[in-house]
Every structure is written in C-alpha cells, then in structure tokens.
C-alpha positions, 0 to 999 in steps of 0.5 A: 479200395485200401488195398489199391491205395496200398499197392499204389503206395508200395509202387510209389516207394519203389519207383523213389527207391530204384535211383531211376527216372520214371517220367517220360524221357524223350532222348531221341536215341534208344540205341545205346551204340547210337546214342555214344557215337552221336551224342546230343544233335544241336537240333535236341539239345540245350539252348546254351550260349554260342560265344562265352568269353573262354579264356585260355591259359598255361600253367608249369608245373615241373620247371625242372624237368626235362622234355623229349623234343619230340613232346616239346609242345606239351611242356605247359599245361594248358587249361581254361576258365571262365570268370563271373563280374562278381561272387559266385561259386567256382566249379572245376571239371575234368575231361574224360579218358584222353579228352582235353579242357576243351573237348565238346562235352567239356564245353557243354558242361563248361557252358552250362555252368557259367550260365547258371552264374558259376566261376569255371575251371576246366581241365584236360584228363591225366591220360591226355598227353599234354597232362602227362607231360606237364602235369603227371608225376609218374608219367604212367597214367591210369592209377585213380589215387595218383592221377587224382592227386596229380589233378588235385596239384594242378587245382591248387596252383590254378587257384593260387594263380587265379583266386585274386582275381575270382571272388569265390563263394564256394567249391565245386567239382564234377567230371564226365567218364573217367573225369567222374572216377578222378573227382570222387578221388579228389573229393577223398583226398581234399577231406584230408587236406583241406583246400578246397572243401567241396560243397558239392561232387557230381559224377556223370557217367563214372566207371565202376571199374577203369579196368573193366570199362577200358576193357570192354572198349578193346573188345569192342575194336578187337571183335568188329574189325574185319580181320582182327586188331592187326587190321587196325590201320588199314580199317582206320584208313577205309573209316576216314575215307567213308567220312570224307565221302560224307564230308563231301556230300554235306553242307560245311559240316564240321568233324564233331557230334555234328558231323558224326550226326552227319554220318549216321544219317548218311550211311545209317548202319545196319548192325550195333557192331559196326557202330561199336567199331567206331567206339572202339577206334575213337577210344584205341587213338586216345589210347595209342596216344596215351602209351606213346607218351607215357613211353617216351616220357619214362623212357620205359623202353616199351614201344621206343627202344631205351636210349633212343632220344626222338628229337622235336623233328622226328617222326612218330608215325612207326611207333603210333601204328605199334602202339595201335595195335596195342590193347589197354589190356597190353600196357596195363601188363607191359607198362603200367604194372612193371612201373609199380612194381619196380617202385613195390615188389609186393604190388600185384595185378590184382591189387592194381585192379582194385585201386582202379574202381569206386568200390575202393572208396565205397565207404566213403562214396556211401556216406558223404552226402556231398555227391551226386550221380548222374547216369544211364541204364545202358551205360556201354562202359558197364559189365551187368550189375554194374550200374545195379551196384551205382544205384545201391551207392549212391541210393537217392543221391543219384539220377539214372537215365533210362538210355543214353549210352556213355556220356550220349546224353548230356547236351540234352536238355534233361540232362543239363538241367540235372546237372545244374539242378545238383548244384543249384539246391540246398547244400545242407547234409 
C-alpha cells in the first residue's frame, strides 16, 4: 500500500512538474496542420460578445518623414481600443507575424479582455506594413530588440493620448505568435525605463527562435507546391479558384476562420502536406508584403530598383509576384543583414540569429515571476526540443496544451479561460 501511495505521489509531482495540462482537453482537432488552418469553429469556441464598442484611432508617430506615394495609405498608424466606465486595468496586445490590430485572434483576445472588465489596447505587428510605415524606425523589420523598442514607443504615445480619459489601475500586456516574443522584449526593456511597470506578461504560442520558426514556414510553401516556389503564383491562383468554389456552395459565408472551416469540410484534404501548403501561402502573402515595403520605404534597392520613386498610382503587381517568391531565408540575407551590417561592420549572421530568440533573455525570462505562457504540444513553428526548452523557462508559470497547432486554439474555451485566469489571479511574486 506505502508503496502505491509513493508511486502515486512521485506521478503526481511529475504530472505538476511537466508545465503540461494532464485533464481531459476536448479541442475538437488533434491534427496539428488542421488545428492552424481552422483555428477554433464558432460552434467550439467562447461565448464572447458579438458587438464591443471598439474604437478605432490613429497615431503620427514620424511627422517628418516622408512617405513614397505608393505607401501614402499607411503614413497613420492605426491602432484600437476599448475602454471600461470606471478603474480597471489596462492591457495592450500585440498582433502576430504580419497581422493588424484588428485581425481575428486580435478580436478574440481583445474580447475576451474587455469582458473580463479590462481597459484594451491593440496594436498591429511591426512587420505589418502600416507599422512599418508609420511606426518603424529602421524600416527593416524582423529584430526583436528594435521592433520591441518601436512598439514600446508607440505604447507610450497612446497612453499619453489616452490616459486622461482611462482611469488605469495597473499594466498588463500579452501577444500571440511573434506579438508573444515582442511582449517579453518589452517587458525587458520597461524594467529599465519605468513607464508602464507590468504587472503581468503572458505569451501565447511564442517562437523560441524567429529564425527558425520563420524558416520552418518557407519550407512548408517550398517543399508542397507542385512545381517548387517558382510556381507560387500559379498554385496561389489555382488556391483562390477552389476557395470560391467552396465560396459558392456555401451559405454566405464570410473569407475568415469561418470559411476556411467551410473549406476543410468541403473538400477534406487527404494529406498534412496540402494543408501545410496553406500554411505556407498564408504566411508567404505577410511576407511578400513585408519585404516589399520594407524596400520601398529604405530605398534599399532590393526588389525596386534605387532612385526609382513608385507614385500613389502605380502599380506594385510586378514586384509582389518577385518578392512571392522570395524566402524569409532571402531577405534576412539580402535585406535584413546588410542593413545592420552597414550600421555594424562587425555584425554577423550569427549574432543576428541569436538576438532573434527568447534564449537571448533567458535569464530574465527565468527569474521574473511576472510572466506566463500559454502554449501547445504540437506548436508546427517548433524544431524538436523547442517546446521541452519552454517547459524548462518557464516551469510552472506555464500551460502547455496537448494539441492545438499554432495559435489553433485560442478561441477555445479552455483557452480563453486561461488567459484570462493568468490575469485575474494574485499578482503577488
């Protein structure tokens, strides 16, 4: 009997110690591909409210500078809030890899807070184009450090514009994806300026590596298109055919979560590698978007030839199919590495490589108790070991899901309970 009471006491320690959740989790997708494409169906996710009163702003953070024509649309950033009658907290989120304020997890998070009774302020990813334009320093896009420094700017101007009119109790931030990587960055960089003091981080579904991860997305474009990556455009066009096939045979269905539900039960995949694909093309459009401005903006001679001034009416059809076709992989070599290396002979690739991961703050990351994770065993953005070396972090500050892809899970109700719980329990270190 001693002895089974022993083996059940040192199961019991080891199920606390794993950072993983060991209770029955009913996410309706085990498939990890599947779980990324589709994310949450309305019919599994949270009650949140339909209607928020979500306000829309803008905020000029380069008065002086001056915009290509062909960009003139993102020289304002813009940005959202929400805003509770009396004291509460305020929380700022930040959107993942090429995502705006207002993209679907955004508005699942940004629900979700405010109905918990928070103050909520979203904000678009800095490798989104509006942020490049209007909020970027560099222009260059893709360093944790400066990006986060970037969104640490922007925080402070909103809040300046904002704070008479917010009675705040306390800060908090959180980010999904990348947004996640950003917000321990910032977190770093407030305990040295002060401003905002967070309470409380939570990363859903970070990146251990930005390189890495946005690598393991090229390959998944590069090794399922028929043809290889030179047939980009072609498969993307044969892609937005079979979507409008399904488009029509649905029931008003709108092009979000909903309708790529639509999709997978229509035409039901029979292989990880065409759904993969899809991954890949979503991902490939952020980051065609992402070098194209970046290019423009610098002037940098990448992709648009130097000297060349696109004008508000011209066309940038020809250099987004190039830039299609261009890997992550490409512009951190063509684009990204040159720009630091003109600032910093002594820069190399490898010292890029490693400012783009949390192990470049992992003391810190270790020892704060301010933060949280949330994340899933099958992550697809993880190498193996990836999501062993989170659990290791962040030890029992962390919730790791036993399936829900990247970022699939987080309109579940699991899920969003979690995140809000992080917030709502004693802040107390």
């Amino acid at each position: 009997m001693k002895q089974f009471e022993w083996i059940l006491g040192a199961c019991a320690c080891l199920l606390m110690l794993s950072g993983s959740l060991v209770y029955a989790y009913d996410y309706p997708f085990a498939n990890p591909y599947v779980a990324t494409v589709i994310n949450t169906p309305e019919e599994f996710s949270y009650d949140l409210p339909k209607e928020v009163p979500l306000k829309v702003d803008t905020i000029k953070m380069f008065p002086d500078r001056e915009v290509p024509g062909i960009l003139w649309n993102f020289d304002e950033l813009r940005y959202s809030y929400l805003r509770q009658k009396g004291p509460a907290p305020l929380i700022f989120l930040i959107a993942g890899t090429g995502a705006s304020f207002n993209s679907a997890k955004m508005q699942v998070m940004q629900k979700s807070f405010y109905q918990a009774g928070y103050h909520v302020i979203c904000l678009s990813s800095p490798t989104h184009p509006n942020f490049i334009v209007a909020a970027s320093t560099s222009g260059v896009p893709g360093h944790l450090a400066e990006d986060s420094a970037d969104l640490y700017r922007v925080m402070q101007a909103i809040w300046q514009k904002h704070q008479k009119k917010m009675e705040v109790t306390e800060f908090f931030l959180s980010g999904y994806s990348l947004g996640a990587a950003e917000s321990a960055f910032i977190a770093k960089l407030d305990e040295q300026e002060m401003v905002f003091n967070f309470s409380k981080v939570l990363l859903i579904n970070p990146p251990v590596s930005l390189y890495n991860s946005v690598v393991i997305l090229d390959e998944m474009l590069e090794d399922n298109i028929p043809g290889g990556v030179d047939n980009f455009n072609a498969f993307y066009q044969s892609l937005i055919k079979g979507l409008t096939e399904v488009y029509v045979h649905g029931d008003n269905v709108e092009f979000n979560d909903q309708f790529l539900y639509q999709v997978y039960k229509y035409r039901k995949p029979k292989s990880n590698e065409k759904i993969a694909a899809l991954i890949g093309v979503d991902f490939r459009i952020s980051s065609r978007n992402m070098v194209f401005v970046s290019d423009v903006l610098t002037q940098a001679g990448y992709v648009v030839p130097k000297g060349l001034d696109l004008g508000r009416h011209d066309s940038a059809t020809d250099y987004l199919k190039v830039t299609s076709r261009l890997s992550f992989v490409d512009y951190f070599e063509g684009l990204f590495l040159p720009h630091f290396q003109a600032k910093d002979p002594q820069v190399t690739e490898q010292n890029l490589r490693q400012q783009m991961s949390l192990r470049y703050i992992d003391d810190y990351l270790r020892t704060s108790q301010k933060f949280g994770l949330i994340h899933n065993e099958d992550d697809i953005i993880l190498l193996p070991g990836e999501i062993d070396y989170l659990r290791d972090l962040f030890g029992s500050r962390a919730k790791i899901f036993p399936h829900g892809g990247h970022c699939g899970n987080m309109a579940y109700p699991d899920n969003v309970k979690a995140m809000v719980d992080f917030f709502k329990a004693s802040n107390k270190n």
